[in-house]
Structure formats: C-alpha cells, structure tokens
C-alpha positions as a Markdown table, in Angstrom:
| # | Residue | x | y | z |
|---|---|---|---|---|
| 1 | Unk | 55.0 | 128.6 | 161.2 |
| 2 | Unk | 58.8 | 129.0 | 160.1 |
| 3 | Unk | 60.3 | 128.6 | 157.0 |
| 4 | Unk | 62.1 | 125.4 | 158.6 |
| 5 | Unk | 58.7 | 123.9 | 159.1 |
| 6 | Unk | 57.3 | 124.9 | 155.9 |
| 7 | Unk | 60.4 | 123.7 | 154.1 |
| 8 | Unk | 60.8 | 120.4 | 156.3 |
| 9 | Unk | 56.8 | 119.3 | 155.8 |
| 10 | Unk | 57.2 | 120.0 | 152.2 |
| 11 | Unk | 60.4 | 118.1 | 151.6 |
| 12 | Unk | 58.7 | 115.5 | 153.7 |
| 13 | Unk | 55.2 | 115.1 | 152.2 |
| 14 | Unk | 56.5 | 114.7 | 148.8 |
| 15 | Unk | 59.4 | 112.6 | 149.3 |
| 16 | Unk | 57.2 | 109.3 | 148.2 |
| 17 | Unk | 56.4 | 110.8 | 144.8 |
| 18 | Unk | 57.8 | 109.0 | 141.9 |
| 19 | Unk | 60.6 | 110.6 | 140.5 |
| 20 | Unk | 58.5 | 111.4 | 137.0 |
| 21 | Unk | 56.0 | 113.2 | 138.8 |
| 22 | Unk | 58.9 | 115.4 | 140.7 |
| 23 | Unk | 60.3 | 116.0 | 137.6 |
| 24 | Unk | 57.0 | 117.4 | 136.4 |
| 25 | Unk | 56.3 | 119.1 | 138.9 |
| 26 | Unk | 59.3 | 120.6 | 138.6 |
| 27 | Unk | 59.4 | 121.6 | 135.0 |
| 28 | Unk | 55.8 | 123.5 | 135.4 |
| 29 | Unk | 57.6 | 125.1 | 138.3 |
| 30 | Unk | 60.2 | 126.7 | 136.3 |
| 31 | Unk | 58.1 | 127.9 | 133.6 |
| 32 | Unk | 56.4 | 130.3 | 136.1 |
| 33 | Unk | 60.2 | 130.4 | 138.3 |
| 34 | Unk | 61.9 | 131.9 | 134.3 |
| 35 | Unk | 58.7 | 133.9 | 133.3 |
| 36 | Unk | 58.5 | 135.9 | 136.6 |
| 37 | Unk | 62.2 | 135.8 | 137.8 |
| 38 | Unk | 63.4 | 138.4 | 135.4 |
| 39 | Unk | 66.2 | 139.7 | 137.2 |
| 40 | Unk | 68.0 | 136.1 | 137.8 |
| 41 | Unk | 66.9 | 135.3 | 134.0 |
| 42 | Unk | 68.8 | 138.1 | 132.8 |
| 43 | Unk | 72.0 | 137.1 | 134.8 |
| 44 | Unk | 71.6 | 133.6 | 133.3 |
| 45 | Unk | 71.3 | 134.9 | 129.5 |
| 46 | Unk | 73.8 | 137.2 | 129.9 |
| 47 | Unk | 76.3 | 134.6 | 130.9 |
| 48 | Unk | 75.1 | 132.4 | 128.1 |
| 49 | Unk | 75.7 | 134.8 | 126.0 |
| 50 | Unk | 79.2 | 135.8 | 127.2 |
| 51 | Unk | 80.5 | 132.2 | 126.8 |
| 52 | Unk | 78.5 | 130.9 | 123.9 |
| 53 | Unk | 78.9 | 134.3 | 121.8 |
| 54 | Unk | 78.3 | 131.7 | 118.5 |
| 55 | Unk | 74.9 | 130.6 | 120.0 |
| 56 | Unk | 71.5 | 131.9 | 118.2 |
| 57 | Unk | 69.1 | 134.0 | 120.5 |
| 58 | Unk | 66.4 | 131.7 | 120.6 |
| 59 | Unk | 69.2 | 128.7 | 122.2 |
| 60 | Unk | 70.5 | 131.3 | 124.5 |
| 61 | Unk | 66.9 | 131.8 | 125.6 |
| 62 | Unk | 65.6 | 127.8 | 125.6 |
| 63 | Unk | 69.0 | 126.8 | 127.6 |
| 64 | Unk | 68.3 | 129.6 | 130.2 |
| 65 | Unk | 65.1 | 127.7 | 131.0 |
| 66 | Unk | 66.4 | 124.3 | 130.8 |
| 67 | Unk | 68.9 | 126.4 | 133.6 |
| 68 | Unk | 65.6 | 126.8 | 135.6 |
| 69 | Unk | 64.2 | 124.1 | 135.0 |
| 70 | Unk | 67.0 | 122.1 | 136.1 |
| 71 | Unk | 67.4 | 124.2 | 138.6 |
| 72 | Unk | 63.7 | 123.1 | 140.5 |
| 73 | Unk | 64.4 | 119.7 | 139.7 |
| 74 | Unk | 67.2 | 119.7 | 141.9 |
| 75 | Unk | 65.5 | 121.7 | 144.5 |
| 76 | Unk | 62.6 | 118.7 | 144.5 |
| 77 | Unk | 64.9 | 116.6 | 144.7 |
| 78 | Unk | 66.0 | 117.6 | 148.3 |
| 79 | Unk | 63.1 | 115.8 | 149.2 |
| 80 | Unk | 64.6 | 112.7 | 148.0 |
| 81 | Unk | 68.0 | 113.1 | 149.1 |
| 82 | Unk | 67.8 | 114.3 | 152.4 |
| 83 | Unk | 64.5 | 112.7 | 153.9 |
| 84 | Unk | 63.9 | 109.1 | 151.1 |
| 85 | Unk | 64.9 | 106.4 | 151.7 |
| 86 | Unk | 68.5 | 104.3 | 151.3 |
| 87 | Unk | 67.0 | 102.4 | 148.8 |
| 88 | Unk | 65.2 | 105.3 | 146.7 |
| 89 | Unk | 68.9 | 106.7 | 147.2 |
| 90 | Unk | 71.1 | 104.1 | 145.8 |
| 91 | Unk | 68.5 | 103.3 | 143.3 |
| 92 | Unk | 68.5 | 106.7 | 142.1 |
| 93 | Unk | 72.3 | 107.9 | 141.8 |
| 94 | Unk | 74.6 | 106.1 | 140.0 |
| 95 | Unk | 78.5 | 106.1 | 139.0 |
| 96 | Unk | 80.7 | 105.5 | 136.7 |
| 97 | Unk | 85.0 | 105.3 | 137.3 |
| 98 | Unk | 87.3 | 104.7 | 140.2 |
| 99 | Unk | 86.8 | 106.0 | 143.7 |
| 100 | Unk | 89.4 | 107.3 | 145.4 |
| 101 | Unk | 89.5 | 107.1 | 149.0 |
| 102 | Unk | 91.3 | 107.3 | 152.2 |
| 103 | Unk | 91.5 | 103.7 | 152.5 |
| 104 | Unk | 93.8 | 103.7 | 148.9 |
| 105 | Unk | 96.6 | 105.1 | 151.2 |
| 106 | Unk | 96.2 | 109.1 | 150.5 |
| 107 | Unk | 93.9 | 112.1 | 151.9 |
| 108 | Unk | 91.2 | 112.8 | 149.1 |
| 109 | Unk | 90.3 | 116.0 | 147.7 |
| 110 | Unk | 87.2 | 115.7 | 145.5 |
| 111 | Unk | 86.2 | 118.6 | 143.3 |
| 112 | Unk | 82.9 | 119.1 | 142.6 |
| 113 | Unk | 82.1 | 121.6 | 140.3 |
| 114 | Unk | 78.3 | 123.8 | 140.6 |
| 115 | Unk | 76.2 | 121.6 | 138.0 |
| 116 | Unk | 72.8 | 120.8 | 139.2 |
| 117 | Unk | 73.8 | 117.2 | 140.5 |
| 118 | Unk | 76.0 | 118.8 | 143.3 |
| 119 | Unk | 73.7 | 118.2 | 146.1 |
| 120 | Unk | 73.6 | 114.5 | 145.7 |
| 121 | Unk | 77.8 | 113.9 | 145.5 |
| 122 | Unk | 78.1 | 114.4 | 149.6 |
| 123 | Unk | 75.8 | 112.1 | 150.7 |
| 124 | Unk | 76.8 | 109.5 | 147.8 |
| 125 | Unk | 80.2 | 109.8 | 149.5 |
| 126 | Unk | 78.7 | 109.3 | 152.7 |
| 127 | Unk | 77.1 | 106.1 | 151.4 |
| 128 | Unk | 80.3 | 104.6 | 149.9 |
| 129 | Unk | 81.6 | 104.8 | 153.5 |
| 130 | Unk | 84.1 | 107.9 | 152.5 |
| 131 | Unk | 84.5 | 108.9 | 156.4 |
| 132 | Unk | 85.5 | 111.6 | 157.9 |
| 133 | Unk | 84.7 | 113.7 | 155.4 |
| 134 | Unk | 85.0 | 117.5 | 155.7 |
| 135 | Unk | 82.4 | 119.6 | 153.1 |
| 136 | Unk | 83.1 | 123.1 | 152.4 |
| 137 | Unk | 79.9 | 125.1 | 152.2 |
| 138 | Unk | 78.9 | 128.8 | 152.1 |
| 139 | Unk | 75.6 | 129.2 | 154.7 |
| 140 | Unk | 72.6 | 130.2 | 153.3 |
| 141 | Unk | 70.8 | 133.3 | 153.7 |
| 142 | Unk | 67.8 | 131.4 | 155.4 |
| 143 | Unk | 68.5 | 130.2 | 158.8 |
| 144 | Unk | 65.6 | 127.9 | 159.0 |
| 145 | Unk | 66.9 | 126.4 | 155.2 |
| 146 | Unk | 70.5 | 126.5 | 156.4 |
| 147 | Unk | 69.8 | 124.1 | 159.2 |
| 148 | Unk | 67.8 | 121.4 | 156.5 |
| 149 | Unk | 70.7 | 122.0 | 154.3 |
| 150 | Unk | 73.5 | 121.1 | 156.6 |
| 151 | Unk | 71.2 | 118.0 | 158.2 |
| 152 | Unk | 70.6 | 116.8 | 154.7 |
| 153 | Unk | 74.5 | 117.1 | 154.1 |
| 154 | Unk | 75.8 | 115.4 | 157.3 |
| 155 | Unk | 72.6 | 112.6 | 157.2 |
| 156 | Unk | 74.9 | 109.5 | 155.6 |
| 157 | Unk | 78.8 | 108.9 | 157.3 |
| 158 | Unk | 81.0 | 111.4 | 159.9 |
| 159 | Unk | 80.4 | 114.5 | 158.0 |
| 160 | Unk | 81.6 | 117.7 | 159.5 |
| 161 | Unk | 80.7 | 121.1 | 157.6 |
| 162 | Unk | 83.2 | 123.9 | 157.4 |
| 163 | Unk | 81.9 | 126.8 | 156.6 |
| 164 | Unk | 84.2 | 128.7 | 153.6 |
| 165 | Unk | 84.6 | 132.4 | 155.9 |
| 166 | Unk | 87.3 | 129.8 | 158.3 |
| 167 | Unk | 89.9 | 129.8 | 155.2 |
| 168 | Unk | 91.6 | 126.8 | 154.2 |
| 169 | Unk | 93.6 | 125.8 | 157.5 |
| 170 | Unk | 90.4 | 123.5 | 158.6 |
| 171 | Unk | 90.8 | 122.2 | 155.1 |
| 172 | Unk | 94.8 | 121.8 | 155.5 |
| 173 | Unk | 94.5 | 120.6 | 158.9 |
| 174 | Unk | 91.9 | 117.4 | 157.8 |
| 175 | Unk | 93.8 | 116.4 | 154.8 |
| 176 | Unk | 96.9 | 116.2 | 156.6 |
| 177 | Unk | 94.6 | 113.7 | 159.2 |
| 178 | Unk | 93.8 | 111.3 | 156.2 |
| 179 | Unk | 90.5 | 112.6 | 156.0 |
| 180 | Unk | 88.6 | 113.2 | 153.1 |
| 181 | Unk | 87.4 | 117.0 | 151.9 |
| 182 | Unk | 84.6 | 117.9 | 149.0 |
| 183 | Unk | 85.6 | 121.3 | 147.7 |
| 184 | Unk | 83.3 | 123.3 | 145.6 |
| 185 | Unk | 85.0 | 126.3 | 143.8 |
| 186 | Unk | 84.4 | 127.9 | 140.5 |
| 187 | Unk | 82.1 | 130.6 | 141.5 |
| 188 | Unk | 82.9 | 134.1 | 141.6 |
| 189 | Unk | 85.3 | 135.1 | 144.5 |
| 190 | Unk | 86.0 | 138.7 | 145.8 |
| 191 | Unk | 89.0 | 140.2 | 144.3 |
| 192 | Unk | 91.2 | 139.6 | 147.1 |
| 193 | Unk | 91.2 | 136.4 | 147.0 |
| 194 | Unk | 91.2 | 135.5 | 143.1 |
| 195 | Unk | 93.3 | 135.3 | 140.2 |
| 196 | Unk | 92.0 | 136.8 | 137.2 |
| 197 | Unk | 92.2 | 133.9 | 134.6 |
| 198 | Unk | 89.9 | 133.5 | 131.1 |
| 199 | Unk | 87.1 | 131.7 | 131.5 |
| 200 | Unk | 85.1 | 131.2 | 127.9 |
| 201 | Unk | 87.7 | 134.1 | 127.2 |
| 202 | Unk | 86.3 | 136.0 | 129.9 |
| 203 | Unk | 88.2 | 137.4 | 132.4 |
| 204 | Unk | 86.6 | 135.6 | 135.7 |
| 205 | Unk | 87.7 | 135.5 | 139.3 |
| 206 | Unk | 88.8 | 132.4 | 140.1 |
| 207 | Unk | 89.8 | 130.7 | 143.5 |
| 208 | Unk | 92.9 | 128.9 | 143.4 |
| 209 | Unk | 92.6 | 127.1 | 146.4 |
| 210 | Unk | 92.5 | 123.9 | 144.6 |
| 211 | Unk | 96.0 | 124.3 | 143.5 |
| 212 | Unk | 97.6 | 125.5 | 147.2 |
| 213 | Unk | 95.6 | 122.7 | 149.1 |
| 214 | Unk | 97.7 | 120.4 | 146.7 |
| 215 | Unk | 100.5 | 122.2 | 146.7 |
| 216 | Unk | 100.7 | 122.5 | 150.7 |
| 217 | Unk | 99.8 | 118.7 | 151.4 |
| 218 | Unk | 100.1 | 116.9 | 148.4 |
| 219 | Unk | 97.4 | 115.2 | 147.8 |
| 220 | Unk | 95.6 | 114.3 | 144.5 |
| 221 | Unk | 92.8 | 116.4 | 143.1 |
| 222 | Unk | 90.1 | 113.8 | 142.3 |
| 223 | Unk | 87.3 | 115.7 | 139.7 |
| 224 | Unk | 83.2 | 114.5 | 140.7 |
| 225 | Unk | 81.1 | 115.7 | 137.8 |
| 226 | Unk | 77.9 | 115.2 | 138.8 |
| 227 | Unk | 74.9 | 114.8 | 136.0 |
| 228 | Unk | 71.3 | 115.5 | 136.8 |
| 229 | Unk | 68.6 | 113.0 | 134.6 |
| 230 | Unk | 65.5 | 111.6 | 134.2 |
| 231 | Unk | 66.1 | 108.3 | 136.7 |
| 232 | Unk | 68.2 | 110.5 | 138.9 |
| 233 | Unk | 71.5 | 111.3 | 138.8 |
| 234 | Unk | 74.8 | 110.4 | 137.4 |
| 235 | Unk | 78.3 | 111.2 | 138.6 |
| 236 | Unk | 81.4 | 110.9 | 136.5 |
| 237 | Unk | 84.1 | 109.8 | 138.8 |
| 238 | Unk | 87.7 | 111.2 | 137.0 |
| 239 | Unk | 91.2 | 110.7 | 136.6 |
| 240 | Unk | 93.4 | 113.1 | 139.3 |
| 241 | Unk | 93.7 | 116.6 | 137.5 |
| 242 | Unk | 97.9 | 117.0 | 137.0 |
| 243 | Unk | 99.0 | 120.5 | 138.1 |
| 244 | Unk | 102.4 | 120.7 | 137.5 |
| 245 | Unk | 103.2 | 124.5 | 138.6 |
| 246 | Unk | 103.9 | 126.4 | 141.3 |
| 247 | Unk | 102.0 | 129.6 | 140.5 |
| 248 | Unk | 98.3 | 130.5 | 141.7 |
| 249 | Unk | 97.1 | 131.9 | 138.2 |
| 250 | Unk | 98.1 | 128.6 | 136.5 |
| 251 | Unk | 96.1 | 126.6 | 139.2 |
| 252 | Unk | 93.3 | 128.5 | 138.4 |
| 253 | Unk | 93.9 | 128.8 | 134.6 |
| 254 | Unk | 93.7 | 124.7 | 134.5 |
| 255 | Unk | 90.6 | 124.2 | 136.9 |
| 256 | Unk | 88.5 | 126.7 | 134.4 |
| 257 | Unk | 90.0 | 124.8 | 131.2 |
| 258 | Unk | 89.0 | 121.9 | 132.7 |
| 259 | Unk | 85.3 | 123.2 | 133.4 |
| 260 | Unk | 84.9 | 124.4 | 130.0 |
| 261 | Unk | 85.5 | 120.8 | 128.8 |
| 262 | Unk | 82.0 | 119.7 | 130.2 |
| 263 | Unk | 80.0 | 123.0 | 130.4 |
| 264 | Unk | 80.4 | 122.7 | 126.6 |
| 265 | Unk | 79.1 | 119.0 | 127.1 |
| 266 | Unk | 76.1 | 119.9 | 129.6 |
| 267 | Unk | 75.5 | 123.8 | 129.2 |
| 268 | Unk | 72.1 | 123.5 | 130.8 |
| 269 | Unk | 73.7 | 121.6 | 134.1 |
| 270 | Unk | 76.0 | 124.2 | 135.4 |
| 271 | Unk | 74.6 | 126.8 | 138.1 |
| 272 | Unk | 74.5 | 129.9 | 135.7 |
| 273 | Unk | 72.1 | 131.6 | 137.8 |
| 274 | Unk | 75.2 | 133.0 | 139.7 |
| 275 | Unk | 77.2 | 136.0 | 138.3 |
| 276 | Unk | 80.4 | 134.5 | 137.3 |
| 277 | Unk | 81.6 | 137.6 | 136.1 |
| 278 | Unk | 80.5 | 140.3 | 138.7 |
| 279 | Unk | 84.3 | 140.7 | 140.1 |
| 280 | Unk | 86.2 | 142.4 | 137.5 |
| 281 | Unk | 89.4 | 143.8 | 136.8 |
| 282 | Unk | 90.8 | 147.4 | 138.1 |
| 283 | Unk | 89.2 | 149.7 | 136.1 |
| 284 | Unk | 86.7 | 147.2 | 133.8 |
| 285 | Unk | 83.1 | 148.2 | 134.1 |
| 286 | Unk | 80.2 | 145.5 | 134.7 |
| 287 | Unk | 79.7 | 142.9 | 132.3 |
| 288 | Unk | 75.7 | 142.8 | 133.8 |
C-alpha cells in the first residue's frame, strides 16, 4: 500500500473524532515525536535559544515541546481540514478583523506567516468565497503526501497552486488579473535570493518578495496570523503592513520586525522546527 493510501485512510478514518480527542491524541504523539526526534529537537532549542537568549533552560526546553506538540496537532488536524465537513469547518475556525478582498476594488496579497494555524488560512479563504486565489507552496518530499496536500489546499473555491521554483512572475501576473495570492515567506532562503536582515538580532536570510510584489503592482499587503487552540483555530485578520521604501533590505527588515511582534506573543505557534538560521553570511560559521 502507498503512503497516499496510508495517509488518505488515516486522515479519513479519524476525521469524525471530536476535536478533544485529536488534540490528545496529538499531545501523547509528540511526547514520543520530542523524545525520539533528537536531531529536529536540537534545531528547535537552538533557535529558542538564539532569539530568547533571556529565557531559563528548562522554558527553552518545555516551549520546544509545546513546538511538537503543536506541531502533531496540526498534522491531525489535516484530517479535519481537508476531508470534515463544512460544518466541522466553519464551526471550528474563526476570525477576527476586516477581510480584504478582490471584490473591495484591489488585488489581495495575504501574508501568512509559518505558525501552526497556517494550513487552515487557504481553505478559510476559499470559504469566504476569496476566488481565484493563487497559493504559493514549496512541494513536499513525499509524492503520495504532496498530492493530499495540494487536494486538501484547492478543496474550497478556484485555487490554483504555484509552486515557489516558478519565481514571482506567476505571482505578478495574477495580481495584476485582480486575483487574489497567499504568500508564505519568512523561512530561510538560499543566499542568492535573500537579504541579510536581524531577526531576534540574528542575522537571518530573509526573502523580500513581499516588498517587490508591492512595489511592482501595488497592491496592499494584508497580514493573516493564524492561531492554533483548543476549539480550533483562530486567525487575526490585520491592518495593510505600510512599506514605504524602495530598498529590498528594508522590505525584509519590516516583515521580520513585524514577526517578532507576535512570535513574542505565541513562541510555541511558530514553525521552529525549520533552521531559520542555516544561510549565513560570507565567512560566518553555522549557528547549528
């Protein structure tokens, strides 16, 4: 049997759980997911420690597992999200501020940073009848969890995946249509296409295609934090982010001061599992 199958029948079966017991199940998940994991554990620690220097050893350590732990409740949450029902959908994910859309008279590009509720904000989209919508995503090393991932994605609305290897012109060319696109970038990018900006007073590379997608069409960039919790999930709907230069590093500067503003809120929600410092600098050694 493939890992599709697996992965499909197991999303499937447990879809009708109640959210409690997902959550549970979750949680004893993790425990066994941070006690064995060591080598994704020590990435995690190591970037707690690099941005919350002040912390104590033992919250450094207890945060990394709430990491994890959100982390599988996310993942069982799939099940939910991409195979429930409308009504265990709207039920479950709620919002708070004003939605920007097409329809208001101007393209839409949302930012959605990597915390843990990032899986739902695409399909919620979908639901509030935000169509067409282009989603920039980065395939996963699974074929047979790639092709649930992308279904699950494109199941609510006209949702068309662009996969981030095609550049921003796909991006470009759909805001300049009026269409909608959810952009997801604060993770580590090579070194050829980054700005090296502070981040927790790290040096980090950042992508500042936030800044030349508004730069090059003009559109606003409308900020989707999205909060994982225990009845589901909540997403903070923001105020347009003002970026008022012209220069790559700035763009980049203001997206990570931004993100600092609510990792410092929600330290366990953000995907730390990811090296956010393996791209360094000419000449600085490994921060891992």
């Amino acid at each position: 049997m493939t890992t599709k199958l697996y992965t499909h029948y197991f999303f499937y079966g447990v879809r009708w759980l109640p959210l409690p017991i997902l959550r549970l199940l979750a949680t004893i998940l993790s425990i066994f997911v941070f006690s064995f994991w060591v080598k994704r554990r020590r990435v995690v620690v190591r970037n707690l420690q690099l941005c919350f220097p002040q912390w104590s050893r033992l919250r450094r350590w207890f945060t990394s597992w709430r990491v994890f732990q959100k982390a599988m409740q996310m993942l069982f949450d799939y099940s939910w999200l991409w195979y429930g029902t409308f009504e265990q959908f709207d039920k479950r994910v709620s919002h708070q501020g004003y939605l920007q859309t097409p329809a208001s008279g101007t393209a839409c590009l949302y930012f959605v940073p990597h915390f843990m509720g990032m899986a739902c904000v695409g399909n919620w989209l979908g639901r509030q009848n935000v169509s067409p919508l282009h989603y920039l995503v980065r395939s996963q090393n699974s074929s047979g969890f790639n092709q649930i991932y992308q279904t699950g994605l494109t199941r609510f609305g006209r949702v068309t995946l662009i996969d981030k290897e095609q550049g921003i012109r796909p991006l470009v060319r759909a805001l300049r249509n009026q269409d909608s696109v959810v952009i997801l970038p604060d993770l580590n990018v090579g070194a050829t296409e980054a700005e090296f900006v502070p981040f927790f007073k790290q040096w980090a590379a950042t992508s500042p295609v936030l800044g030349r997608l508004a730069k090059i069409v003009g559109v606003p960039i409308i900020p989707i934090i999205p909060i994982l919790h225990k009845k589901g999930y909540h997403l903070h709907i923001l105020p347009a982010l003002a970026l008022d230069s012209h220069q790559d590093s700035s763009y980049a500067l203001k997206m990570n001061q931004f993100l600092e503003l609510w990792i410092s809120q929600y330290p366990e929600q953000y995907w730390w599992l990811h090296r956010r410092f393996k791209t360094r600098p000419n000449g600085e050694g490994s921060l891992y």
